[in-house]
KEBA-538257 format. One line per 10 residues: number of its first residue (from 1); their letters; for each residue x, y, z of N, C-alpha, C, CB. Coordinates in Angstrom, 2 decimals. Glycine has a CB too. Example, Ala and Ser with C-alpha at 12.3 -4.5 7.8 and 13.67 -1.06 7.14 Angstrom:
1 = as = 13.19/-5.69/7.80/12.30/-4.50/7.80/13.20/-3.30/7.80/11.31/-4.47/9.05; 12.85/-2.25/7.08/13.67/-1.06/7.14/12.90/0.03/7.87/14.08/-0.60/5.72 $
end
This chain:
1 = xxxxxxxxxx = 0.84/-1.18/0.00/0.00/0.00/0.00/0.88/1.24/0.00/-0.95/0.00/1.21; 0.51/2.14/-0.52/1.10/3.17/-0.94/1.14/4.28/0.53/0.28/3.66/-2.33; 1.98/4.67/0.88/2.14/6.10/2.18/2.10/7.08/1.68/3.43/6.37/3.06; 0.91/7.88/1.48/0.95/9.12/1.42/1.92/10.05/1.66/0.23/9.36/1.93; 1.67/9.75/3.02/2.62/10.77/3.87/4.11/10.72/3.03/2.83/10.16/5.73; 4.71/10.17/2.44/6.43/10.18/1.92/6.34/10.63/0.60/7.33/8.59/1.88; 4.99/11.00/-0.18/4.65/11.78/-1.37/5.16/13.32/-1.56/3.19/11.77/-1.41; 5.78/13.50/-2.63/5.65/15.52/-2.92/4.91/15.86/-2.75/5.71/16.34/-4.03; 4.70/17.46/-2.72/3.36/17.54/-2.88/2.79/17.61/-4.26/2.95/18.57/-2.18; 3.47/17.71/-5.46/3.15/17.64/-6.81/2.48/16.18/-6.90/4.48/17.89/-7.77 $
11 = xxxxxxxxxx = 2.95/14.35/-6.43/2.56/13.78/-6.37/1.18/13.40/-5.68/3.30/13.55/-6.33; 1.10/13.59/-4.25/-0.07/14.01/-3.55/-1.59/14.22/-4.51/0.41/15.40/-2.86; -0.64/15.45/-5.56/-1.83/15.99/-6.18/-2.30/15.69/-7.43/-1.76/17.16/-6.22; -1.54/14.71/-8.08/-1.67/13.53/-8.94/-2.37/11.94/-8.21/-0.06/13.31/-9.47; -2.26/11.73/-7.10/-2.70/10.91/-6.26/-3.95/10.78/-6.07/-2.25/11.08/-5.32; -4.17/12.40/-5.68/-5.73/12.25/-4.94/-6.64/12.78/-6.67/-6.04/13.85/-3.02; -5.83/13.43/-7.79/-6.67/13.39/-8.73/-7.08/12.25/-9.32/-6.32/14.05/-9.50; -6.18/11.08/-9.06/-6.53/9.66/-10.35/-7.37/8.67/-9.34/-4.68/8.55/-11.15; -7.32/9.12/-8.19/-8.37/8.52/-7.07/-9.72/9.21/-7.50/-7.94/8.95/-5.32; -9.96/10.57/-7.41/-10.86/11.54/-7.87/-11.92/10.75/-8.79/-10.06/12.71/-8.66 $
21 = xxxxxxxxxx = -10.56/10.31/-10.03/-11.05/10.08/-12.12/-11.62/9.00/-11.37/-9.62/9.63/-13.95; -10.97/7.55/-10.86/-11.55/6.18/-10.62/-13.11/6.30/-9.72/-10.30/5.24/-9.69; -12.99/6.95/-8.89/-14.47/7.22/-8.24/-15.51/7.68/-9.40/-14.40/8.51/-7.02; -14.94/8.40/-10.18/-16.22/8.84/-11.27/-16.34/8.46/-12.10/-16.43/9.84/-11.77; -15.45/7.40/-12.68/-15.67/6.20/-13.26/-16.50/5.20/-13.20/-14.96/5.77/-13.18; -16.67/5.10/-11.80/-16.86/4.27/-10.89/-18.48/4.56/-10.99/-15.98/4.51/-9.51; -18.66/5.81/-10.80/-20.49/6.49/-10.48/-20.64/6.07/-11.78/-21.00/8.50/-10.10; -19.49/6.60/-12.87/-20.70/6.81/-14.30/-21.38/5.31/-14.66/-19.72/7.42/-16.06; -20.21/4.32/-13.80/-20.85/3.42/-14.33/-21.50/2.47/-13.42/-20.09/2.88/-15.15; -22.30/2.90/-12.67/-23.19/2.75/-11.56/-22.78/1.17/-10.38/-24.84/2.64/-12.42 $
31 = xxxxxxxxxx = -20.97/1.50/-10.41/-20.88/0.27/-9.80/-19.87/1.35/-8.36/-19.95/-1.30/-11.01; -19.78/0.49/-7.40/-19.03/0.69/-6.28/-18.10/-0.07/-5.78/-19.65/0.83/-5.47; -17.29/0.62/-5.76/-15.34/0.03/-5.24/-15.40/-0.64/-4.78/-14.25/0.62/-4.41; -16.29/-1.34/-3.70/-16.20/-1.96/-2.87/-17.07/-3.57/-3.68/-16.75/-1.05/-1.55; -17.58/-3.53/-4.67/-17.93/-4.44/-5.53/-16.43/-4.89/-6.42/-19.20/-3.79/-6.43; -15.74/-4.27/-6.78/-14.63/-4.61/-7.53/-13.57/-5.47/-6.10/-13.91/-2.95/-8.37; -12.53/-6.21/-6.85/-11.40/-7.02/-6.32/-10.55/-5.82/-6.06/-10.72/-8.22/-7.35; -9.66/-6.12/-4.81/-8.08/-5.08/-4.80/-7.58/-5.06/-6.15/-6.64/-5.76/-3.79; -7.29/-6.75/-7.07/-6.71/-6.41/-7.99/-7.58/-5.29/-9.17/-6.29/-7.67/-8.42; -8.96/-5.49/-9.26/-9.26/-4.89/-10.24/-9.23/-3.30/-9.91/-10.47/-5.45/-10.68 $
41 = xxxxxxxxxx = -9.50/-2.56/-8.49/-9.13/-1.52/-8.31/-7.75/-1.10/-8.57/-9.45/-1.37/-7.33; -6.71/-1.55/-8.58/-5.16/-1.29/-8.78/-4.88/-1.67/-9.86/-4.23/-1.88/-7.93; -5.77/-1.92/-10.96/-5.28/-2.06/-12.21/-6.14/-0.68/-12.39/-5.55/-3.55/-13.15; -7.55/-0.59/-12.10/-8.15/0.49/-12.84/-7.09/2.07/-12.29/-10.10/0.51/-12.35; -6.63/2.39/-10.92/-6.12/2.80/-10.42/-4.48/3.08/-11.68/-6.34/2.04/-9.14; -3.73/2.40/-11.79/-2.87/2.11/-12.83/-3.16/2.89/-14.15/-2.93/0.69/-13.04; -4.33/2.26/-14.86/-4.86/3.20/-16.09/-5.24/4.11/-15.94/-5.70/2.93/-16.79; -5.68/4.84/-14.75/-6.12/6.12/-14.76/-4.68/6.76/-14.43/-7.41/6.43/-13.70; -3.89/6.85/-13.48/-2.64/6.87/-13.32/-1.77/7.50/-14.55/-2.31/5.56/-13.03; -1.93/6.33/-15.42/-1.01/6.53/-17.04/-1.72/7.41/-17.71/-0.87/5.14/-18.16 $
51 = xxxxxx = -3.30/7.77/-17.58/-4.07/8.19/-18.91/-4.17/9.96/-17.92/-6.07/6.95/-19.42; -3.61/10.29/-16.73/-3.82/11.37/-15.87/-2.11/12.03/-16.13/-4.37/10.80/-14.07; -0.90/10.94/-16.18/0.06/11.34/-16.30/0.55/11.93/-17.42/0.55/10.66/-15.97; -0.01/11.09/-18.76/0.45/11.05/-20.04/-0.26/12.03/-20.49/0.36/9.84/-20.77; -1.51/13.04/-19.81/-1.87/14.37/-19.73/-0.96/15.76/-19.57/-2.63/14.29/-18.76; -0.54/14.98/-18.47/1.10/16.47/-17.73/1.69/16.76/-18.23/2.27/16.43/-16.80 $
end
């Protein structure tokens, strides 16, 4: 699991945005995190990640 706390703050704020994207992902498509696997959250987590970075 990932520590916040040892993040930049530039990271931080890439962090809590691709957490942000996956939650509204998540609504648009009327399912809840807590229905998905760890793995499938940390892959979706991952692609949003790359598709939030490869933005910057």
């Amino acid at each position: 699991m990932m520590d916040i706390q040892h993040l930049t703050p530039n990271e931080k704020d890439l962090f809590i945005t691709t957490l942000a994207e996956c939650y509204r992902r998540l609504k648009a498509a009327k399912i809840e995190a807590k229905e998905l696997t760890k793995d499938g959250f940390q892959l979706m987590f991952r692609s949003v990640y790359k598709d939030i970075n490869n933005m910057t």
